[in-house]
C-alpha positions in Angstrom: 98.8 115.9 114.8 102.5 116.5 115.5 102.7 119.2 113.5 100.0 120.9 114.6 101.2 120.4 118.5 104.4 121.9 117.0 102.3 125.1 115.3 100.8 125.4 118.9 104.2 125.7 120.6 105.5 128.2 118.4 102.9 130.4 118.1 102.5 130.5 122.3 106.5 131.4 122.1 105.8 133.9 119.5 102.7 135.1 121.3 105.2 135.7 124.6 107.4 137.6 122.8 104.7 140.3 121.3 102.9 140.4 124.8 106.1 141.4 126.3 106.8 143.9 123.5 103.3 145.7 123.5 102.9 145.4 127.4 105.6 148.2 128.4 103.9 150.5 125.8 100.3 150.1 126.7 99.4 149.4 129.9 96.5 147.3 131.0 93.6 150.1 131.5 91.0 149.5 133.3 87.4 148.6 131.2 84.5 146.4 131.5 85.4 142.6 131.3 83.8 140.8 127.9 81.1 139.2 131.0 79.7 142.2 131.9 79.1 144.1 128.4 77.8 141.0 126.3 74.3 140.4 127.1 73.6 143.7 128.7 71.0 145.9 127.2 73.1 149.1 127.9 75.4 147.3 125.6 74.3 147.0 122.0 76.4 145.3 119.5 76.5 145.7 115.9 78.7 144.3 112.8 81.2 147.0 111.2 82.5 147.4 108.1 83.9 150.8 106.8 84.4 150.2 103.5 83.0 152.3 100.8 84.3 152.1 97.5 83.5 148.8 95.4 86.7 147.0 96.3 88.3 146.6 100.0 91.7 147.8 98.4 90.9 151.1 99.4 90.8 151.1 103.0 88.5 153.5 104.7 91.6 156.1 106.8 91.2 156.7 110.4 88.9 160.6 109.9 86.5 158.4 108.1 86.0 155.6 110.8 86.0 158.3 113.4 83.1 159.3 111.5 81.5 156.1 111.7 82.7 155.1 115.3 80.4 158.7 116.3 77.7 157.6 114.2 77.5 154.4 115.8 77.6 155.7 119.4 74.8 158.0 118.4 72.8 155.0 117.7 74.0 153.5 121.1 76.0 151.0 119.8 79.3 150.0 122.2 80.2 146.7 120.7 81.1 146.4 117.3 82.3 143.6 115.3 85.4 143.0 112.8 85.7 140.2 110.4 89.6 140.0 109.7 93.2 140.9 110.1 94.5 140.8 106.5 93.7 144.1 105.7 94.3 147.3 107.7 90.4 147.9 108.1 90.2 146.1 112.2 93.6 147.5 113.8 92.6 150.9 112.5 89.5 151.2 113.9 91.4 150.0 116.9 92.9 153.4 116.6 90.3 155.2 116.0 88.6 154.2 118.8 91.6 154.4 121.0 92.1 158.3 119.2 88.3 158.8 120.4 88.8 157.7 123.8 92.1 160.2 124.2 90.0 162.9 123.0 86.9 162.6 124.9 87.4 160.0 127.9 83.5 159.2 128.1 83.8 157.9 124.5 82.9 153.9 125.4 83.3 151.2 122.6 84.1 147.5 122.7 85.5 145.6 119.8 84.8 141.8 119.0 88.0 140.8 117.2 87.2 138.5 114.3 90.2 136.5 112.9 89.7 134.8 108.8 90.0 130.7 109.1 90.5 129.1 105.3 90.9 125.9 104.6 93.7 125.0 102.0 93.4 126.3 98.3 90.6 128.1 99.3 88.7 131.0 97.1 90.3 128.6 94.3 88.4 126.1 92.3 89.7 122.8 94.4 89.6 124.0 98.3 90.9 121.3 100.3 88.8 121.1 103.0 90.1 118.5 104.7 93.1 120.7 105.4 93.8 124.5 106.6 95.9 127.3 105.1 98.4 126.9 107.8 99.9 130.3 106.9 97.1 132.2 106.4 95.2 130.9 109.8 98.5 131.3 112.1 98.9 134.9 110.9 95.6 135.9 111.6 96.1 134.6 115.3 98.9 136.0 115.8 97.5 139.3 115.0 94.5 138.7 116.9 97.2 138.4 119.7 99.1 141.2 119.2 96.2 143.4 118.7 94.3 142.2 121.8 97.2 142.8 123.9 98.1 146.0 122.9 94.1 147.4 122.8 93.4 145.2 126.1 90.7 148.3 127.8 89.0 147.9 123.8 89.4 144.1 122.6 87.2 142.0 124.5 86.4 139.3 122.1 88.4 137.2 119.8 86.3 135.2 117.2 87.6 132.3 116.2 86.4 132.1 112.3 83.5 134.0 110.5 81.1 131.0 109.2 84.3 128.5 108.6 82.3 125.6 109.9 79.4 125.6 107.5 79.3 123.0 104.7 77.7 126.0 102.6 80.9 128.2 102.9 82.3 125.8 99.8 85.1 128.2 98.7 86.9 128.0 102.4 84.8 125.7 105.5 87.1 124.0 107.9 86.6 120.9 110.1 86.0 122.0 113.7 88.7 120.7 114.6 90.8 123.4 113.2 88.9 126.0 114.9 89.4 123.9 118.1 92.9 124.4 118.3 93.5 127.9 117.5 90.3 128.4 120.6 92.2 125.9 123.1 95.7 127.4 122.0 94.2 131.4 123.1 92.5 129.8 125.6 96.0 128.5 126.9 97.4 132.1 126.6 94.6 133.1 129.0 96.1 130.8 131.6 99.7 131.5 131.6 98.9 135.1 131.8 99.4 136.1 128.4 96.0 137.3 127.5 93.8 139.1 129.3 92.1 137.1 131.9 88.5 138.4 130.8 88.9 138.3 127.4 86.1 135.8 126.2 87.3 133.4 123.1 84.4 132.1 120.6 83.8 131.0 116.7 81.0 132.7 115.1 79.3 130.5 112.6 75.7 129.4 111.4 73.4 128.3 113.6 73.4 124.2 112.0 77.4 124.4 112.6 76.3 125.1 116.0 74.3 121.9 116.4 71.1 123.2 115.8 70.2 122.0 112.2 71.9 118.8 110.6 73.0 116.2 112.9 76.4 115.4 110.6 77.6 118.6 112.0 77.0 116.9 115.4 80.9 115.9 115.6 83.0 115.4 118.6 85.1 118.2 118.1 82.3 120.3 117.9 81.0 118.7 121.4 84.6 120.1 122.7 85.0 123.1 120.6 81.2 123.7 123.0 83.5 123.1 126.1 86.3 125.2 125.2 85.1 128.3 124.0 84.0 131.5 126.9 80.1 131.3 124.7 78.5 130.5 121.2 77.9 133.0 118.7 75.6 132.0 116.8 74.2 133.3 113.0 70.4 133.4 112.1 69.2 134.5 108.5 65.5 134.5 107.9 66.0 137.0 105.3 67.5 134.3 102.8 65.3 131.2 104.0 62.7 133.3 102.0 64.3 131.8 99.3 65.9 128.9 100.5 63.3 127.9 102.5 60.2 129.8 101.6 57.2 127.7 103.4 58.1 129.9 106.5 57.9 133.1 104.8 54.8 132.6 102.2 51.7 133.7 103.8 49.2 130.6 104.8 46.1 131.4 102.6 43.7 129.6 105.2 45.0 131.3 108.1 45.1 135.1 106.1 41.9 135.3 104.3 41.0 138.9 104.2 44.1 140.1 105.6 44.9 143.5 104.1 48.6 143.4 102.2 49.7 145.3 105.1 48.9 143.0 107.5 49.9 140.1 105.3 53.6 142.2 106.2 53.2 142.3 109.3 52.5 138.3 109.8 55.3 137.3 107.9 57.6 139.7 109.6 56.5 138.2 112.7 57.1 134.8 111.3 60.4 135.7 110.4 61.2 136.8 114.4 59.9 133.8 115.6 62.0 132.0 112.8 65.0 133.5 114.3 64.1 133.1 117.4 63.7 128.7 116.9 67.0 128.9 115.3 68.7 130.0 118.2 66.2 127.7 120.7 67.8 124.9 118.2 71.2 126.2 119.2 70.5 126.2 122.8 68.7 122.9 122.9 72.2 121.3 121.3 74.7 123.5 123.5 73.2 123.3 126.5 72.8 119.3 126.2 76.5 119.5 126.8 77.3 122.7 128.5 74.2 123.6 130.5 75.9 127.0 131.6 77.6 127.7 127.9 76.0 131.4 127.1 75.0 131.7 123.9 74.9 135.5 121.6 73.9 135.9 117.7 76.8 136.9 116.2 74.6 137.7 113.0 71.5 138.4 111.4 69.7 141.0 109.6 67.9 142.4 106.5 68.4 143.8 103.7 66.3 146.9 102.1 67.5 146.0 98.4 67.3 143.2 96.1 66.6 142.6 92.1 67.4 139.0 92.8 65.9 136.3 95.1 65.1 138.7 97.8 63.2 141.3 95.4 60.0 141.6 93.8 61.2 139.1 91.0 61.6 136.9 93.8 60.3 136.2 97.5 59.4 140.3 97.9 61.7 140.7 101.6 63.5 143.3 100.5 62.5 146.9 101.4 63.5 149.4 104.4 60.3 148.5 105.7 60.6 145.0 106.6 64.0 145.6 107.8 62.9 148.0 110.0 60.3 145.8 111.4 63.2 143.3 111.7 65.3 145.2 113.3 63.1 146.1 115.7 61.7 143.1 116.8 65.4 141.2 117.3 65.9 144.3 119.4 63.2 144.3 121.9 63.6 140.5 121.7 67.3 139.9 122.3 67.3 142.9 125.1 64.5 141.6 127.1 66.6 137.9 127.1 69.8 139.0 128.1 71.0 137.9 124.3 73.7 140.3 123.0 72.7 140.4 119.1 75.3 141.5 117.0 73.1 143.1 114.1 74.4 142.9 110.9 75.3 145.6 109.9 75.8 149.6 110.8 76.8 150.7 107.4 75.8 149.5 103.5 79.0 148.4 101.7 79.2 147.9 97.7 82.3 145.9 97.7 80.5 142.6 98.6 78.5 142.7 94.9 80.3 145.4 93.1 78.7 144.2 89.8 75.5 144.4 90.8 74.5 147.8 92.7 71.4 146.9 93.7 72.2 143.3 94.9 70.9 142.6 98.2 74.5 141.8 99.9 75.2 145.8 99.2 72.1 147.1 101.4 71.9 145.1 104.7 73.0 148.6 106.2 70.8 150.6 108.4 72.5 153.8 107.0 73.5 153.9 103.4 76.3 154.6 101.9 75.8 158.7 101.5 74.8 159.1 105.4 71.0 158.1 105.1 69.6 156.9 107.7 67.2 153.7 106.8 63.7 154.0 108.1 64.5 151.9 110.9 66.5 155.0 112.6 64.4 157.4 111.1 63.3 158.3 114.6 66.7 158.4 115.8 67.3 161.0 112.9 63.9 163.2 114.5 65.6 162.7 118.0 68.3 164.5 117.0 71.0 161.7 117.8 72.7 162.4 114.6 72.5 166.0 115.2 76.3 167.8 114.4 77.3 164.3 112.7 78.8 163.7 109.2 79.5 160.6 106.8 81.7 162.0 104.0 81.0 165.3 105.0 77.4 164.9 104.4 75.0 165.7 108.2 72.7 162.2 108.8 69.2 162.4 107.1 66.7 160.5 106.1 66.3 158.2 103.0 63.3 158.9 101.0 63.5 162.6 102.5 61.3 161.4 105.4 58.4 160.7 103.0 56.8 157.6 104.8 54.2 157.9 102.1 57.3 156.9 99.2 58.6 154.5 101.3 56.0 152.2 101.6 55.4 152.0 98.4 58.5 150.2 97.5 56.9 147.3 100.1 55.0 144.0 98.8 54.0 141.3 100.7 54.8 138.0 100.3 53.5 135.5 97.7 50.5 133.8 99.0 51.2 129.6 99.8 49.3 127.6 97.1 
C-alpha cells in the first residue's frame, strides 16, 4: 500500500509537469463535454482499430486513418474508441482527427481514450495476478495524460482497462483494486485542475466484472471502483454465448414448429437482442444498488460475419453478414431509443487478431472489410450515397457480394434446433 500511495504521488507530479508543458501549446478549445455526447443519439460511438496488415507492427500512417476517420463520419459515427497507448496507432488518430478538424472545421469526432492494464508476467505462461506490471500500467497513464491534455476539444474519455477485470482474461486480469487507483488517481487530477473538468473517467470490462453475473466478482473495491468512476462501460457478447452458452441461442422446437429457416433467424436474432439487453439490465440492477444515478454505456458488443470455428457452420451457425446486420441493427434502434451510448464493435475488419487463421471469426467483426466493402448492414448507406467520393486504400466504398442479396443469404443457416 505504501508503495502504491508513493506511485500515486509521483505520477500526479509528473502529470503537472506534462500539463504545464502541453497547455502553452494547445489551448483548451471549446467542444462538447463527455455529458453531453455519450448517450445522445446524434452521437454514435463505435470501436476503431486501423490496422490492416496481419501484425500491429505496421502501424496504419495518418493518410490512411484520415481515410477511415471520413469513412466513419459517413456512417455517422462521432465517438470512436482506442484500446491502448503502447503503440503509435491512438495518438495518431489523435492527429488525424485534429489534421481533419484544421482542414474542414465542421469535421466533429470524439475519442474515448483506452489505456492497457496487465497484471505481472502477463502474456507469459505464469501471470501473477495478484500483482500489476507497475511499469507497463503507469506508462499507459501517463500517456493517457499527456494525450488528454494536449487533445482536450477531442479526448473526452479515459478508459481505465480493456476487460482487465474478468477472471476469463487469464494471460493479464487485475484485481479491481488496481483499476481503482489509477481511476481515483485521474479522478484526483480532475480536481486540482489538471484534467479537464468534463472529462469522464471509466473501466470498460465484461458485463459479470461489472456485477452482473458471478457474485465472487461482487468485491468491495468493485463497490468503490462503482463510486469513483464518471459511468460504467459495460461489454455484452451474445455472439460467443452461442457457444459458450448455447440454450439461449438454439431454437426451442416446441415454441418453432413450422417456422420457416428464415424465421427460425429471425427469432434467435431477437433472442440474442434481448440477451444483450438482460446483460446490461444485470449490470444496472448491481450498479444502481450502489450508485442509483451511476450511468451506465456498452463499451462492446457485436458480431461477426465469418467463422470456420465455433461460430460457423461446423459450429453454432452465427456467423454471416446477415445476422450481423440484424444485430447491428437492433442494438441500434435499441440503445438510441434508451439514451445508451453503444460503442459497437467494430468499424473496420482487422486480420492481425487471428493472423493464422484468415477466416477466424475475431478477423470479421467489421462492418466494412478490409478492401473497403461495406457489410450488408450499411449496404443502404452504400445506395444513400454516404460513401460517395470515399476511399479505403484507394479503393471507392462498395458492396460485399456486389450487392447480390440473393448470394448473400445464402451463406446464412439457422441455428441448430434444441433437443
Amino acid at each position: 500500500m505504501i508503495r502504491g500511495l508513493r506511485n500515486v504521488a509521483t505520477l500526479v507530479l509528473l502529470a503537472a509537469s506534462l500539463f504545464s508543458c502541453s497547455s502553452k501549446d494547445t489551448p483548451m478549445t471549446k467542444s462538447k463535454a463527455a455529458a453531453e455526447i455519450l448517450g445522445n443519439p446524434e452521437y454514435r460511438a463505435i470501436s476503431f482499430g486501423g490496422y490492416r496488415g496481419k501484425e500491429r507492427a505496421k502501424q496504419p500512417t495518418i493518410p490512411q486513418l484520415k481515410e477511415d476517420l471520413k469513412i466513419m463520419s459517413a456512417m455517422g459515427i462521432k465517438i470512436l474508441r482506442t484500446y491502448n497507448l503502447q503503440l503509435a496507432h491512438a495518438p495518431n488518430v489523435l492527429k488525424a482527427i485534429r489534421e481533419l478538424k484544421n482542414e474542414d472545421p465542421t469535421f466533429e469526432m470524439y475519442v474515448m481514450l483506452g489505456v492497457w492494464i496487465d497484471c505481472l508476467n502477463a502474456w507469459t505462461d505464469h501471470p501473477d495476478h495478484s500483482i500489476e506490471d507497475p511499469k507497463n500500467n503507469e506508462s499507459e497513464i501517463q500517456k493517457a495524460v499527456r494525450y488528454a491534455t494536449e487533445y482536450p476539444d477531442i479526448v473526452k474519455v479515459i478508459a481505465v482497462g480493456n476487460e482487465a477485470m474478468v477472471h476469463w482474461a487469464s494471460s493479464y486480469f487485475v484485481h479491481p483494486s488496481v483499476i481503482l487507483k489509477y481511476v481515483n488517481y485521474l479522478q484526483e487530477l480532475k480536481k486540482v485542475g489538471k484534467l479537464a473538468p468534463d472529462l469522464w473517467i471509466t473501466s470498460s470490462d465484461n458485463f459479470a466484472s461489472w456485477g452482473g453475473g458471478e457474485s465472487d466478482y461482487h468485491l468491495p473495491e468493485l463497490e468503490a471502483l462503482v463510486k469513483a468512476v464518471d459511468y460504467v462501460s459495460a461489454h455484452t457478447y451474445p455472439f460467443h454465448d452461442t457457444h459458450y452458452n448455447s440454450a439461449y441461442w438454439e431454437s426451442p422446437a416446441s415454441d418453432e414448429e413450422g417456422y420457416s429457416d428464415h424465421d427460425r433467424v429471425l427469432s434467435a436474432m431477437q433472442r440474442a437482442a434481448f440477451y444483450a439487453q438482460g446483460q446490461y439490465e444485470s449490470v444496472k440492477s448491481y450498479v444502481h444498488g450502489i450508485d442509483p444515478e451511476k450511468p451506465i454505456h456498452i463499451g462492446e458488443t457485436g458480431w461477426s460475419s465469418v467463422s470456420v470455428g465455433f461460430y460457423g457452420n461446423n459450429g453454432s451457425f452465427a456467423a454471416d453478414e446477415y445476422k450481423q446486420a440484424l444485430y447491428h441493427q437492433a442494438m441500434r434502434e435499441w440503445t438510441d431509443a434508451e439514451g445508451i451510448s453503444c460503442f459497437y464493435f467494430e468499424a473496420f475488419d482487422e486480420q492481425w487478431k487471428d493472423p493464422n487463421h484468415t477466416d477466424g471469426s475475431e478477423n470479421h467483426f467489421g462492418l466494412i472489410t478490409l478492401d473497403g466493402k461495406a457489410k450488408f448492414a450499411l449496404w443502404e448507406s452504400v445506395d444513400n450515397g454516404d460513401f460517395e467520393g470515399l476511399l479505403r486504400g484507394g479503393i471507392p466504398i462498395t458492396k460485399t457480394f456486389e450487392g447480390d442479396t440473393t448470394a448473400m443469404l445464402q451463406t446464412v443457416s439457422a441455428p441448430k434446433r434444441r433437443r
